[in-house]
C-alpha positions in Angstrom: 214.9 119.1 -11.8 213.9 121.0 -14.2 211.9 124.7 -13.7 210.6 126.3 -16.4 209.5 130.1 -16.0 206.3 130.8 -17.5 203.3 132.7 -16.8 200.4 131.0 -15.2 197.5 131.1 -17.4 195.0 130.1 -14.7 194.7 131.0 -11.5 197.1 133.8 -10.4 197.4 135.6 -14.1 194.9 138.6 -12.6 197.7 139.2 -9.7 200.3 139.8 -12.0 202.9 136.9 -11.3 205.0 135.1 -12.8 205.9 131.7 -11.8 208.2 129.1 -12.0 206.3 125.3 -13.1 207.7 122.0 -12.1 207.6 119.4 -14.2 205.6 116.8 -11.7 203.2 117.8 -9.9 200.6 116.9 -7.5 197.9 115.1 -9.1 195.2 116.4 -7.1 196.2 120.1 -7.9 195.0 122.4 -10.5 197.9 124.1 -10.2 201.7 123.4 -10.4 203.5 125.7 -9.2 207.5 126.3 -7.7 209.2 129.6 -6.9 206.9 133.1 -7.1 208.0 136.0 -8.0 205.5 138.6 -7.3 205.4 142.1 -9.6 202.4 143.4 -7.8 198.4 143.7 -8.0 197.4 146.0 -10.7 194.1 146.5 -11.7 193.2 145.8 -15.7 194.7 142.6 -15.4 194.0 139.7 -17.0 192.8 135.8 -16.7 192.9 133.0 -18.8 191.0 129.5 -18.0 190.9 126.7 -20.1 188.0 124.8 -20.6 187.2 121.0 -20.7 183.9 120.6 -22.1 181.1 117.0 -21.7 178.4 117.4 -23.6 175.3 114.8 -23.7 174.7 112.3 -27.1 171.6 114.2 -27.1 173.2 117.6 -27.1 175.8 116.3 -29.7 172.2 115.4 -31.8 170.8 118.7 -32.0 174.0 121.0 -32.6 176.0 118.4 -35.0 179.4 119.7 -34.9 180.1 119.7 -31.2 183.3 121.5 -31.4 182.1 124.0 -33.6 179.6 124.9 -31.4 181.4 125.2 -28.6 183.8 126.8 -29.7 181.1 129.4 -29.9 180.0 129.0 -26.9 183.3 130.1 -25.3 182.9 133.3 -27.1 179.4 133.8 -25.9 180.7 133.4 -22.8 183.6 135.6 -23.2 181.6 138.5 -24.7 180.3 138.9 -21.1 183.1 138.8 -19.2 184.6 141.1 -21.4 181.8 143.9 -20.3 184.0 144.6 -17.0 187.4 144.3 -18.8 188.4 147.8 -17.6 188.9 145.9 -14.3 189.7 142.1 -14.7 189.7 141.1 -18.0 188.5 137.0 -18.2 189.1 135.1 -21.2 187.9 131.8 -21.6 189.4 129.1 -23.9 188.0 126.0 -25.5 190.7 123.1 -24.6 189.1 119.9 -25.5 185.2 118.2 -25.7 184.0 114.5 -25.4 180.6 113.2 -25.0 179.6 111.9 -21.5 176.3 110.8 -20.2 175.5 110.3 -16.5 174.2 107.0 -15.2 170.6 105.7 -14.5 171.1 107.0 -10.9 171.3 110.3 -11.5 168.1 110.8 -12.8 165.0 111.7 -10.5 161.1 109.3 -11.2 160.5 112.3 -13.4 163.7 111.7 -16.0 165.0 114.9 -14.5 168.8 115.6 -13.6 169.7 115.1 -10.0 172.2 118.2 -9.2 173.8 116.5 -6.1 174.0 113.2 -8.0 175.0 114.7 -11.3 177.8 116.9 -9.6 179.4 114.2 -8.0 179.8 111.7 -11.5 180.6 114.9 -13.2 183.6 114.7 -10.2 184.4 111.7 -11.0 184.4 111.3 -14.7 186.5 114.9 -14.6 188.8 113.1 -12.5 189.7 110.4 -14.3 190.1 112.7 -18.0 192.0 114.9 -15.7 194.6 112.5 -15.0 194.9 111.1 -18.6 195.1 114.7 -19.7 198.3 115.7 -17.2 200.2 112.9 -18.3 200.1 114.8 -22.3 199.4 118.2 -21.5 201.7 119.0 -17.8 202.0 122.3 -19.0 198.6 123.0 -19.7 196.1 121.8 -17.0 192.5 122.0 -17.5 190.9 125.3 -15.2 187.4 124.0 -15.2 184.9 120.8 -16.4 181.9 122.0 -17.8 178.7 119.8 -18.6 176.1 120.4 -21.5 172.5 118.5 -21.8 169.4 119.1 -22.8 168.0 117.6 -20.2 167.0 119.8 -17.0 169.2 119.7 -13.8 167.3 120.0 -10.3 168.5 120.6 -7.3 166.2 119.1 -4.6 167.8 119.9 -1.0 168.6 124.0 -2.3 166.1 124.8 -4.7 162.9 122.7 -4.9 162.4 124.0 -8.6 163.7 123.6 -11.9 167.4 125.0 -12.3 169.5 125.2 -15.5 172.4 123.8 -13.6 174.7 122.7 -10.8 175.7 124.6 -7.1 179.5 124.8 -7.4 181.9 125.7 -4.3 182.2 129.3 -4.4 186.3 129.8 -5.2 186.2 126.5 -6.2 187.2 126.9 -9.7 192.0 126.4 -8.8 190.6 123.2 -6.3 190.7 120.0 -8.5 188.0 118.6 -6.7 185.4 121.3 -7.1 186.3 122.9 -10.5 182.8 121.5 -12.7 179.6 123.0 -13.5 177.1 121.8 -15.7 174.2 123.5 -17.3 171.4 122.8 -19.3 171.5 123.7 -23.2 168.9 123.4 -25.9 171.7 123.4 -28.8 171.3 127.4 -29.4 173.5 128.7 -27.0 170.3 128.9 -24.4 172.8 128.0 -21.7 175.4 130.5 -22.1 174.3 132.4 -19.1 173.6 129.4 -17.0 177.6 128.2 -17.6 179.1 131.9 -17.0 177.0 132.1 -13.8 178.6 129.0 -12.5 181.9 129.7 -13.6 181.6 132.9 -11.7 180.8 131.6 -8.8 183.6 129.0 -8.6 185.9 132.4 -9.4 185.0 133.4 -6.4 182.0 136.0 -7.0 178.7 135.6 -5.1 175.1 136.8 -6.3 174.7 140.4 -6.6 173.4 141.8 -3.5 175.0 138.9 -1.1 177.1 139.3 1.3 180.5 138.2 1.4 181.0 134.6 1.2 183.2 134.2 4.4 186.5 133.0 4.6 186.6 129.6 4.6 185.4 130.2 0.7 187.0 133.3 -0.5 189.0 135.2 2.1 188.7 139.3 2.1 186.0 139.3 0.0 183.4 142.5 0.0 180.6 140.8 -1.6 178.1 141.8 -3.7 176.1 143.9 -1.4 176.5 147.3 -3.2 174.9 146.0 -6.4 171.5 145.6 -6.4 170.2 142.3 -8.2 166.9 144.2 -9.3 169.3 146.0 -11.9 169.5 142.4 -13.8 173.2 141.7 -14.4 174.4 138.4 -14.9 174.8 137.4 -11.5 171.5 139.1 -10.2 167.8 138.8 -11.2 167.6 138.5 -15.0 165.2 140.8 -16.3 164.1 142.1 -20.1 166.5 145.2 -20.2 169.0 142.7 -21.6 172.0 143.0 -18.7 171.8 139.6 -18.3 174.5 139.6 -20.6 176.6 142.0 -18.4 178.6 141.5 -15.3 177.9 144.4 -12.9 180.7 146.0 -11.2 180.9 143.8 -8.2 181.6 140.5 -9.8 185.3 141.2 -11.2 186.2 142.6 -7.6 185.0 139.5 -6.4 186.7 137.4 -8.7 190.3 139.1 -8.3 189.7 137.8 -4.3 188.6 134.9 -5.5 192.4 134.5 -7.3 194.1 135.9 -4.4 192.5 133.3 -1.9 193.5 130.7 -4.5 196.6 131.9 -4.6 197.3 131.6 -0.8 195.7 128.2 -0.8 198.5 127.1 -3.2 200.8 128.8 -1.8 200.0 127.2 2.1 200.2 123.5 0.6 203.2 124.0 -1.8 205.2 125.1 1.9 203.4 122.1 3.9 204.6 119.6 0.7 207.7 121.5 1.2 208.1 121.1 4.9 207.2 117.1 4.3 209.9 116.6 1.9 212.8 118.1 3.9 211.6 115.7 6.6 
């Protein structure tokens, strides 16, 4: 068979590995991986995750060129990741769009979004592009699904009210069955924030001021508890002093756990698939 060394672009980048890729892989996996060859944790390291975007017809009607726009979006997006670069620097990158709308069923008496039942179609449709995707792209898997409307999104078991998107599994973002988010979007980049939140929380990162996730999530993680969320950074309250658009110092910390736990995830099943096969 044949390996071929690369550096991972997803998942275990912000470690500072390299890795050798085989060329089949498991299909529920977000990441393929072999051999590792570990050059140590540094800090100022870097992350790249590419991104799959849905949008809704309606969105597609009010921005027009859907691939322009999201193109922009990305940068949006990266423009506040890049605000803690000094210790993880996270680069997002736009991979591919198409236009999906969620059934009938999804939708509350009000017209209003479902979460639960929107997250679990998002799962599926993402799962089935997934697989076509592999099949042309095996060396470039998809990092995360991400979902644009118009339309709002509640989540009625959580939060009673009105949300601008979906509750992803914290450290969710390297499992192929939790890696989507969705968020709503009025077609001027009003749900920017909204889709960074979620991808930070499927990094690994919790709210500022939480406590540490535990480890069944993202193990070793400090939290968020020495940031305060009154201070209005992107992952705490969202205030007018215009942080919003700023990751406090917590979040990056939390993210680089949030790789490491991924990484030990892979690194558990790739030696049980190993086990199975010498058997």
């Amino acid at each position: 068979m044949v390996l071929l060394k690369v550096f991972l672009v997803l998942c275990f980048v912000a470690y500072g590995m390299s890795l050798n890729v085989y060329s089949d892989v498991d299909a529920r996996s977000n990441i393929k991986i072999q051999i590792m060859e570990r050059r140590g944790m540094y800090v100022k390291s870097s992350a790249y995750l590419e991104l799959y975007f849905f949008f809704s017809r309606m969105h597609k009607q009010h921005v027009g060129r859907e691939n322009v726009y999201l193109k922009r979006f990305v940068e949006q997006m990266n423009q506040i990741f890049e605000t803690q670069k000094n210790i993880l620097h996270v680069t997002f990158s736009f991979l591919k769009a198409s236009a999906w709308n969620p059934s009938k069923k999804a939708y509350t008496s009000q017209r209003i979004l479902n979460a639960e039942e929107l997250k679990r179609q998002l799962k599926k449709q993402a799962n089935k592009v997934e697989k076509k995707w592999n099949k042309t792209h095996p060396y470039k898997p998809i990092t995360a699904f991400v979902f644009l409307t118009t339309e709002k999104i509640q989540n009625k078991t959580t939060n009673p009210h009105i949300v601008s998107g979906i509750s992803g599994r914290i450290g969710g973002i390297c499992l192929a069955e939790e890696k989507v988010a969705a968020a709503t979007d009025n077609g001027n980049y009003s749900g920017v924030r909204a889709a960074a939140v979620q991808l930070s929380l499927l990094m690994g990162s919790v709210y500022d001021g939480q406590k540490p996730p535990g480890n069944d999530l993202v193990r070793g993680s400090d939290g968020a508890q020495n940031c305060k969320p009154e201070d209005g950074y992107l992952m705490g309250k969202w205030n007018t002093n215009g942080k919003s658009f700023e990751l406090s110092r917590c979040t990056p910390h939390q993210h680089i756990m949030g790789r490491k736990a991924a990484w030990t995830h892979m690194l558990r099943k790739f030696k049980r698939k190993k086990r199975a096969v010498k058997k």
